[in-house]
C-alpha positions in Angstrom: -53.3 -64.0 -2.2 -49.8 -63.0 -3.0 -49.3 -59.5 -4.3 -48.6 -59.1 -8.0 -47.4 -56.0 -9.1 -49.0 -55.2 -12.8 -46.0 -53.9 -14.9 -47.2 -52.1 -18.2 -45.5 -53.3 -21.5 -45.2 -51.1 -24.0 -46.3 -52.2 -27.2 -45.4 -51.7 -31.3 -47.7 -48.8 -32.7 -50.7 -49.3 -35.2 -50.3 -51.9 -37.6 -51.4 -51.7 -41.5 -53.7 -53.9 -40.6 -55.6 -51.7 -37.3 -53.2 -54.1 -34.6 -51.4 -53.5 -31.6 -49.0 -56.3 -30.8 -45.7 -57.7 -29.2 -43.5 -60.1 -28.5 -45.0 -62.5 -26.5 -41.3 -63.0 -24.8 -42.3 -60.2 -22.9 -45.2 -61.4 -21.2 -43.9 -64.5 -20.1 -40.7 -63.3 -18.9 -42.9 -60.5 -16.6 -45.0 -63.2 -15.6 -42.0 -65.4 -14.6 -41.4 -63.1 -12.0 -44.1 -62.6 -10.8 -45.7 -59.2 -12.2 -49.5 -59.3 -13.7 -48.6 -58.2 -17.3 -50.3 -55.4 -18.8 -50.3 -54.3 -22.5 -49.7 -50.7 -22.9 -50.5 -49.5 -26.6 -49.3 -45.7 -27.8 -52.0 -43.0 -28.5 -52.9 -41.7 -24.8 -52.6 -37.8 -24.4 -52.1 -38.7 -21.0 -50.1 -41.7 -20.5 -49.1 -40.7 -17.1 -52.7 -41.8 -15.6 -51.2 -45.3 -16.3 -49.6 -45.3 -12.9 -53.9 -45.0 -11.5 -53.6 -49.2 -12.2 -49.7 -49.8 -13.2 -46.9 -50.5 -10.7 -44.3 -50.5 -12.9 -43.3 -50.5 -16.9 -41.4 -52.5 -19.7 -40.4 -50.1 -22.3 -39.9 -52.5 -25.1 -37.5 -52.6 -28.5 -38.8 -52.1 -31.7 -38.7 -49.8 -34.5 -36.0 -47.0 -34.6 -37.1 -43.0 -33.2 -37.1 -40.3 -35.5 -33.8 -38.3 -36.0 -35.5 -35.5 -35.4 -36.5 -36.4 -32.0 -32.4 -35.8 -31.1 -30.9 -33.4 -34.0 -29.7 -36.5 -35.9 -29.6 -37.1 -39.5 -32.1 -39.4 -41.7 -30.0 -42.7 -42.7 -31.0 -45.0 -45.4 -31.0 -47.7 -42.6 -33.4 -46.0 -39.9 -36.9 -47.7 -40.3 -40.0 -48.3 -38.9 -40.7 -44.4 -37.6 -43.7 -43.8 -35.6 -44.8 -40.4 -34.8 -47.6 -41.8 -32.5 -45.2 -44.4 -30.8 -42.3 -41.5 -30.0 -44.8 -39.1 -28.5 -46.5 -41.6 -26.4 -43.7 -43.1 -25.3 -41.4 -40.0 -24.7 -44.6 -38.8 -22.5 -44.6 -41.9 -20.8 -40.8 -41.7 -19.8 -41.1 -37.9 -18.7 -44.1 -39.6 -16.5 -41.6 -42.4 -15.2 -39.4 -40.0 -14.3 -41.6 -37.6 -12.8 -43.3 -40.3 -10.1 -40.0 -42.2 -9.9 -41.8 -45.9 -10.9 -39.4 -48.8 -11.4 -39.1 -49.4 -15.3 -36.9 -51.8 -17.7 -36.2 -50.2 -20.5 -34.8 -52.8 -23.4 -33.4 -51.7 -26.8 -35.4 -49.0 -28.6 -36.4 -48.7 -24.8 -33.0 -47.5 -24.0 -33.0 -45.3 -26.6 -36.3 -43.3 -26.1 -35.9 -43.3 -22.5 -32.3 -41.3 -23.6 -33.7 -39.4 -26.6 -36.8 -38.2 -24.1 -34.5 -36.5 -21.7 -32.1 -35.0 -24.0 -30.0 -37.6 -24.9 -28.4 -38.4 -28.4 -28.4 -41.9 -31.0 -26.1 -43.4 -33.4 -28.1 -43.0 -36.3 -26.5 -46.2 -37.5 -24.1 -48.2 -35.7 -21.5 -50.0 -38.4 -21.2 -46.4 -39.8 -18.8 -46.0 -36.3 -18.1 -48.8 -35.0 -17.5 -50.6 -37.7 -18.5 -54.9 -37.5 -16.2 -56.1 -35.3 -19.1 -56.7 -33.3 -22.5 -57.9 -34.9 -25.0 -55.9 -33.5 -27.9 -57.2 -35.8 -27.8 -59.4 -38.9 -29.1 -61.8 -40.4 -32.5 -63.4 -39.8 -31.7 -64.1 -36.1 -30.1 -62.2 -32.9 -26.7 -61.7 -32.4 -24.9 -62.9 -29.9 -21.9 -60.8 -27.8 -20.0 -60.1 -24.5 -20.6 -56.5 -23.0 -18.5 -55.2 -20.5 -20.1 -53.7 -17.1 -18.8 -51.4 -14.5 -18.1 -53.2 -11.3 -19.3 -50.6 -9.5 -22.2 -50.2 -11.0 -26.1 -51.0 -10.0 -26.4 -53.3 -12.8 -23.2 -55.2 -11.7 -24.4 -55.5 -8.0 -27.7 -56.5 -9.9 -26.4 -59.8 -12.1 -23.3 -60.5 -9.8 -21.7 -60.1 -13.3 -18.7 -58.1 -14.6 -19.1 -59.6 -18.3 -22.3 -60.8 -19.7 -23.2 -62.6 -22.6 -26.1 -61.2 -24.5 -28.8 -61.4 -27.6 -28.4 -58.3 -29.5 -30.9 -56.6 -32.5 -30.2 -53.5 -33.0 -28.4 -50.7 -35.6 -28.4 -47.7 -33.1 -27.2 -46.7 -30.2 -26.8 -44.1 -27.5 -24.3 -41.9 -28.6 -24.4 -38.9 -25.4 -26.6 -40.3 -22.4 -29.0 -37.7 -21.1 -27.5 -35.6 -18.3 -27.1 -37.0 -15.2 -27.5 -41.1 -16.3 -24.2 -43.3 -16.4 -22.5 -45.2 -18.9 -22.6 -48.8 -17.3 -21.8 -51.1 -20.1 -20.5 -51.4 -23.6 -19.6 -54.0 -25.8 -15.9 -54.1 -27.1 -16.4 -52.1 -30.6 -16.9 -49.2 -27.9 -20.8 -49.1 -28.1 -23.2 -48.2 -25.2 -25.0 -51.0 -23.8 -26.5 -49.8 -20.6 -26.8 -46.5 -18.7 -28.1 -45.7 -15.3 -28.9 -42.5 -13.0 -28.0 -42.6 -9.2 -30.9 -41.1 -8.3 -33.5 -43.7 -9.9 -31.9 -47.2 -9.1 -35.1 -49.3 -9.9 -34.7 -47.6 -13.7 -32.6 -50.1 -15.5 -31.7 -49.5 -19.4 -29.8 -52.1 -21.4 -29.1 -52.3 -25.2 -29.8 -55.8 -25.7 -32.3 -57.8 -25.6 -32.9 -60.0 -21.9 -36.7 -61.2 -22.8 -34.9 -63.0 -26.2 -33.2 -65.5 -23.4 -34.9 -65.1 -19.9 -36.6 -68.6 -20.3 -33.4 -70.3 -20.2 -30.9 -67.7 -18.7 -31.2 -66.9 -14.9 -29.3 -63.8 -15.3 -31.4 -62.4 -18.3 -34.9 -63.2 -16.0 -33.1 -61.3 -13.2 -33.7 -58.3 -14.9 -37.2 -58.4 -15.1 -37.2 -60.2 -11.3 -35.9 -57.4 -10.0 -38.4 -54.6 -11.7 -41.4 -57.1 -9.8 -38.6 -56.8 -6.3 -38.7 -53.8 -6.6 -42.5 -52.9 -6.3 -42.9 -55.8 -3.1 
């Protein structure tokens, strides 16, 4: 039997109604390459025992971090805080760090994966950078063009000096966390993906590559390469 790596997924915290869920795009797109998907719900005082049964993680989007989490400033516009979901998961990215497991960190995953390492947000991107871009609006995601660095891990990654991606999001990294990279941005300026030379199976990207990895190869490569990377 081939090996399959299992690959945690992080998950949205407690509902009103006592549920744990996510996107099921996820799942598939983890299974697509391979990996044994495992839900990973927040509330564990010791998330780092994970990594007794998971190979790797998916830190997934969601609701925005607490300000306070960074030194930022409450916005009209933030929503969706979880105390529960930012300790767990700033725990679980200290833990990632810590025994150097290959994660892909999408979206809010970007940003707690920055925030959790001393790293800054946008507390709301049209606020400064304006809508040249649409990051998020509407009912739907947003479709753009980000710019990567052709020297870059994620270039050599997707073969790709410009992507086109599905975006849903209002915030943003506004100072990466020491030693990671800027790799991409869009055009208004914003940060799409950062890296750090020392951890090259850590990949963090703005938008959202489970949205279209059923019918874009280049999307699914990012979550074929976190499964590569454990084989």
């Amino acid at each position: 039997m081939d090996f399959r790596p299992s690959i945690g997924i992080t998950t949205h915290g407690r509902s009103a109604t006592g549920r744990f869920d996510v996107n099921a795009k996820y799942v598939d797109a983890v299974r697509r390459a391979g990996g044994f998907p495992v839900l990973l719900p927040p509330g564990e005082s010791k998330p780092e025992e994970c990594f007794e049964f998971l190979d790797g993680i998916v830190l997934t989007g969601g609701p925005d971090v607490d300000p306070k989490r960074y030194g930022g400033k409450m916005h009209a516009q933030v929503y969706g805080v979880d105390p529960e979901r930012d300790a767990s998961e700033i725990a679980l990215v200290k833990a990632i760090l810590e025994f150097d497991k290959p994660t892909l960190a999408i979206c809010r995953g970007m940003q707690v994966l920055n925030v959790a390492l001393g790293g800054t947000l946008i507390e709301h991107v049209p606020d400064e950078a304006g809508e040249t871009v649409l990051h998020r609006g509407g009912d739907d995601y947003q479709t753009h063009d980000v710019a990567i660095e052709p020297n870059s891990h994620l270039a050599r990654l997707l073969g790709k000096a410009r992507l086109s991606t599905a975006s849903w999001h209002h915030q943003a990294v506004r100072k990466p966390a020491a030693g990671f990279l800027v790799v991409a941005k869009s055009s208004d300026g914003v940060i799409e993906a950062i890296e750090h030379p020392d951890h090259p199976d850590l990949v963090a990207v703005q938008w959202h590559p489970e949205h279209t990895a059923a019918t874009d190869p280049l999307q699914q490569k990012l979550f074929d390469q976190l499964v590569a990377a454990l084989r």
